[in-house]
Structures are given as C-alpha cells and as structure tokens.
Residue, then its C-alpha position, 0 to 999 in steps of 0.5 A: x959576660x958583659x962588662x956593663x959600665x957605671x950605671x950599675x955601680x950608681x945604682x948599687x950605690x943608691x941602694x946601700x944609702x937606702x940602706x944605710x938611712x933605713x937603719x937609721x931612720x927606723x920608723x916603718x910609716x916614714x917609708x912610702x915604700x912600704x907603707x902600702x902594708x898598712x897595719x903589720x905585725x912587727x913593722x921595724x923587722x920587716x923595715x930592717x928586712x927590705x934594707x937588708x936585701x937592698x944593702x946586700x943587693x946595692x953590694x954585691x951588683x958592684x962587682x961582676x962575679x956577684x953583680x947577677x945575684x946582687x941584680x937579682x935582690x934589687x929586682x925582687x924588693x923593687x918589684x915588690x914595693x912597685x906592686x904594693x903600690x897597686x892596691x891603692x891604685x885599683x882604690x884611688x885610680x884617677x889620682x897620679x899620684x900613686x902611678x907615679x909612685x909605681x912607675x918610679x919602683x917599677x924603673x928601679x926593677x927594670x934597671x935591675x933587670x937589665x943588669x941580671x939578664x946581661x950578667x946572666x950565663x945561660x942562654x944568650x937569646x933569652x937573656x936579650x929578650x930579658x934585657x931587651x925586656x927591661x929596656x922597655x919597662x923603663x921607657x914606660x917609666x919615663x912616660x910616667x915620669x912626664x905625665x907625673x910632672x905634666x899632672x903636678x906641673x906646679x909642685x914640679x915648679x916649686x922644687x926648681x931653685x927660684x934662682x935660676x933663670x928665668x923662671x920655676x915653671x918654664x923648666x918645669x915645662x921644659x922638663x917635661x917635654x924633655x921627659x916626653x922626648x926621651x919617652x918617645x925616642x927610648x920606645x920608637x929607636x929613634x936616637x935612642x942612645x943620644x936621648x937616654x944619655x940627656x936623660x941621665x944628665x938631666x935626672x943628675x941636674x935634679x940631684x944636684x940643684x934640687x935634692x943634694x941642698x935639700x939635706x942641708x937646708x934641713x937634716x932632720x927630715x927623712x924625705x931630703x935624704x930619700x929623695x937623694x936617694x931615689x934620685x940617684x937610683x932612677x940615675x943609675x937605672x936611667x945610666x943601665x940603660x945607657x950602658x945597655x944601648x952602648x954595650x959592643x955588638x960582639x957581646x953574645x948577650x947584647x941583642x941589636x940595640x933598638x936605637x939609630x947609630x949616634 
C-alpha cells in the first residue's frame, strides 16, 4: 500500500473547512457549488448533505486505513458539483466562466482520484491506470486554469495585492504563462516533477497573498472564507499529484511516473 505523502491531508483538510463553513453558512444560494440545482425542495438539507460527505471524506482521507473510502466521498461529491456545472455550460458555452467553474471541481475529483486508486487493494495494474487516470484529469484542469486567468486577465490582476512589485497585471501574465508551462510540462512528461512542485508553491502564493487577508479585510462575506477553502483544495490536489510523481518505483501501485527524472 502506498504511503502518499501530505497532499492528501491538505486536501483533507480543505474538505473539513468546507464543511465546517457549510454549517455555518446555511443559505443554499450562497454556494456556487450547488446552485446549478436551482429551485430544490429542501435546499438546507441537501446543503448539509454535501458538507457531510465532505467532513466525512476530508477525515477519513487522513488516515491510511480510511483514506480509500474517504477518497472516495471526496470524488463522488466533487464529481457531482463539476457535473452540475454542465447545464449552464451547454446553455451559455462561449462564457469561460462556467468551464472554469467545472475544471476547478473536476481538479478536486482527480486528486481524490489518485489517492483512491493508490490506496486501493485489488488490482495493481488497474489501480495505475486509474491513478495514471487522475494524473491527467488534472493537467487538463490546470490547462483550464491558464486559459480561465488569460480570458479574465483584468479580474486576475485585480486580486494581486497592489503592493507588490511592480505591477498587478505583470503577474497576472506571468501566472498564467506559469499555469500554462505547468500544463504542457504535466501532460508532455517533460519535468513533470520540478513543474507540479512550482505549481504547488504558486497556487500556495495565492493562499497567502491573496485569500488567507481576505477573511480579515472582511469576515461577513462568504466568498473570503470559500476562496481559502477552494484554494487550499486545488493545493492539496496540485500536492497529490506531486506526491504521485515522487512515489518510490517499488511500490506495486505506482506506474512509471510520465515525468524526466528531476
């Protein structure tokens, strides 16, 4: 069995505290994640429902003799708000906006992926297709996640803190052509290993300089504490697959990593 590294306790932790602001924050339109549902009967139930799974999940990943089922709960309600998002895709298709909202869950599910199939005890060869499987779900993703800031390039800039040097929109531009590099690297195998780790310290960058002062400048808005959630989910997923890569070729689980030995 594989002893995946901390990606996966990130990302269980980004899960709890999505949990946890859940029940807080009980007001079913206040979440993106499922407001694709529209009009439902009972919305706080099933609110409460999806932070269950998620506080159950964001557990039970923790530890390795849960962490496959726990891997599982995540992947399930991660794939099911990523899949909400294609109605409104098929209704608005040339607006970004909702490809980026479905590529952002879709990353959370290929995280979980990985950890489930590299947790799993059946079938060695299968479960490294299946991690194999994930590893490529979220190099898609990141391709999302450069196109989303290149289409949104102002918004981007407008969320880097205007204090630092020397400008919003020149790392605007370099992050996206960082998200881009990451993309072609992750997909092609070309230091695969040095870009998902860079990715992983960038993505922490935006938790700390962008959402972690976020809460403070304004607690009562749901969108400051979400964001460091999400954030920190799409690290811990971004970490998996760094984890993936770096796992040791003894392990029966672990396929040849598609990367360059750095």
């Amino acid at each position: 069995m594989t002893k995946l590294s901390l990606g996966r306790h990130v990302f269980g932790f980004a899960a709890i505290l999505f949990a946890l602001l859940a029940f807080f924050w009980r007001e079913f339109n206040n979440w993106e994640q499922i407001q694709p549902l529209g009009n439902v009967s009972h919305p706080t139930l099933l609110l409460f429902i999806a932070a269950a799974i998620q506080l159950f999940g964001g557990i039970a990943i923790q530890f390795p003799q849960t962490a496959r089922i726990g891997a599982l709960a995540l992947a399930s309600i991660y794939l099911i708000f990523a899949l909400l998002w294609v109605p409104r895709i098929v209704h608005e298709p040339l607006l970004y906006d909702r490809w980026g909202n479905f590529f952002e869950q879709f990353s959370l599910f290929s995280g979980a992926l990985i950890v489930f199939a590299l947790f799993s005890a059946g079938d060695a060869r299968r479960s490294a297709k299946l991690a194999r499987l994930g590893y490529y779900f979220f190099g898609l993703c990141v391709i999302s996640f450069t196109l989303e800031q290149l289409f949104y390039l102002s918004a981007t800039a407008s969320f880097v803190p205007k204090w630092i040097p020397p400008s919003q929109m020149f790392w605007a531009v370099l992050t996206t052509i960082a998200f881009a590099l990451a993309a072609i690297a992750l997909l092609s195998g070309s230091f695969a290993l040095l870009a998902s780790r860079l990715l992983t310290l960038m993505i922490v960058g935006f938790g700390l300089l962008v959402w972690l002062p976020a809460p403070f400048l304004d607690p009562h808005k749901l969108m400051n504490w979400a964001g460091n959630a999400q954030n920190t989910a799409i690290v811990g997923a971004a970490w998996i697959v760094t984890d993936y890569l770096t796992e040791p070729q003894s392990q029966p689980t672990r396929p040849q990593a598609p990367t360059s030995q750095i």
